[in-house]
N, C-alpha and C positions, 0 to 999 in steps of 0.2 A: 405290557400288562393287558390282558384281554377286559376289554369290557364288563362288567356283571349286567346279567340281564335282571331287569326289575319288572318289566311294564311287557305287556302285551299288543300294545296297539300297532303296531305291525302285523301280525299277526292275524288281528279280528278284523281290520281292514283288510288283507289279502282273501278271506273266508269270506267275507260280506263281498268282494268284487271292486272295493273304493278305493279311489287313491288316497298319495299323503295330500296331493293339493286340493282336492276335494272337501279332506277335512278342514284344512287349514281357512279355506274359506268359511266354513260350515262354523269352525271354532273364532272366525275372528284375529287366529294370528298366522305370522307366517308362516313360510311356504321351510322357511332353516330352520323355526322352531320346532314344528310339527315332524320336520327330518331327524332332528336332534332328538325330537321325544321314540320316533320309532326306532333310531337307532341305540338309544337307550345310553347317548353319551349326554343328555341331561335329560330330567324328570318334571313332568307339568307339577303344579300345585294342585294340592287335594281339590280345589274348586273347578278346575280346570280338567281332573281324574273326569271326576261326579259330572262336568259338561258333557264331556266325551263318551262317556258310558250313557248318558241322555242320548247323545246326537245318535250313534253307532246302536240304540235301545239293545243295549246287554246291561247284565248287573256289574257294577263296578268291579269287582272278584275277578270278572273274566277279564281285565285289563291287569292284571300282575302277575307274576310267577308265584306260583306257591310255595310257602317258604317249610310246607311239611309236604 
């Protein structure tokens, strides 16, 4: 079964120039977390969203796939 894509942080970190470990430092957690969230085979907490979109200053939006 293929993955569903939720999350964008892959993405706007590839755009922005940053890595995942980058973030992961930046966020606080790991280096498998922060792999896990870009590869979108688990999802951070909404507190965790809302950090992310702080650290990477996008609006949270740009971190999900749009579901229209």
């Amino acid at each position: 079964m293929a993955l569903e894509r939720i999350n964008r942080i892959k993405e706007v970190l590839v755009i922005q120039g940053k890595s995942q470990v980058w973030l992961a430092e930046e966020l606080g957690k790991s280096t498998t977390s922060v792999t896990a969230f870009c590869n979108n085979k688990s999802q951070p907490h909404l507190k965790d969203l809302k950090r992310i979109a702080e650290i990477l200053d996008v609006d949270i939006r740009e971190l999900l796939v749009s579901t229209k």
